[in-house]
C-alpha positions, 0 to 999 in steps of 0.5 A: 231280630230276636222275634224273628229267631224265635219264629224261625226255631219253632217253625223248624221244630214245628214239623218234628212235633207233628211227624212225632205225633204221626207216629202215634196216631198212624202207627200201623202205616209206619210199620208198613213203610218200615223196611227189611233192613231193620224189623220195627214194631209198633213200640219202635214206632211210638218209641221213634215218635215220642223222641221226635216231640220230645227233640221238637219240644227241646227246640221250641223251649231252647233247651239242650239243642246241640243234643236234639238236634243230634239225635234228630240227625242220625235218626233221618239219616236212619230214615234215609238210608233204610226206608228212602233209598230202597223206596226208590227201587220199589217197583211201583213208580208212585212208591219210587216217586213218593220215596224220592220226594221223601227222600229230599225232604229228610235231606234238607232237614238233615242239613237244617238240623246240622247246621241248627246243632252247630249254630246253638253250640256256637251261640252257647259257647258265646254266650258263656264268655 
């Protein structure tokens, strides 16, 4: 069962490295997909991109969890309510319809995250006893 929570971590933390990693090599379309809500640069960008290997590499190593996977909350919730919800008003249907895939993605791994952060805080406090 251990093996099994092990396969599970790194197979969640694994998406987070990759987009993070996105960051990096696809700098210029993430910019374009940034909204008029907050001006990004190409720094936010590889800023936004290291702090999501770095949260992906902390929960691969089981390290400081309950921290990455807060940080990585209120970042797809930064997602979600700036650059997903007003996708889905974009005039162009295929612009609202990858919005709104999208949008159902980071709303899932908002949820994973959050249970993730509230179940390594519970494990550590159990085994500290």
């Amino acid at each position: 069962m251990k093996n099994l929570a092990i396969l599970g971590r790194i197979l969640f933390a694994l998406p987070f490295g990759l987009m993070g990693l996105n960051h990096f090599i696809m700098t210029n379309t993430f910019i374009g997909m940034s909204s008029t809500f907050v001006s990004t640069g190409a720094y936010t960008i590889l800023i936004i991109g290291a702090i999501l290997i770095l949260a992906s590499i902390s929960i691969i190593l089981n390290k400081n969890i309950t921290l990455a996977c807060s940080i990585l909350a209120v970042l797809l919730l930064i997602f979600i309510t700036t650059i997903h919800i007003p996708g889905l008003f974009n005039s162009d249907i295929k612009v609202a319809q990858l919005a709104l895939i999208e949008l159902l993605k980071d709303t899932g791994l908002l949820g994973g995250t959050i249970m993730f952060a509230i179940f390594s805080k519970s494990e550590t406090a159990r085994t500290k006893e």
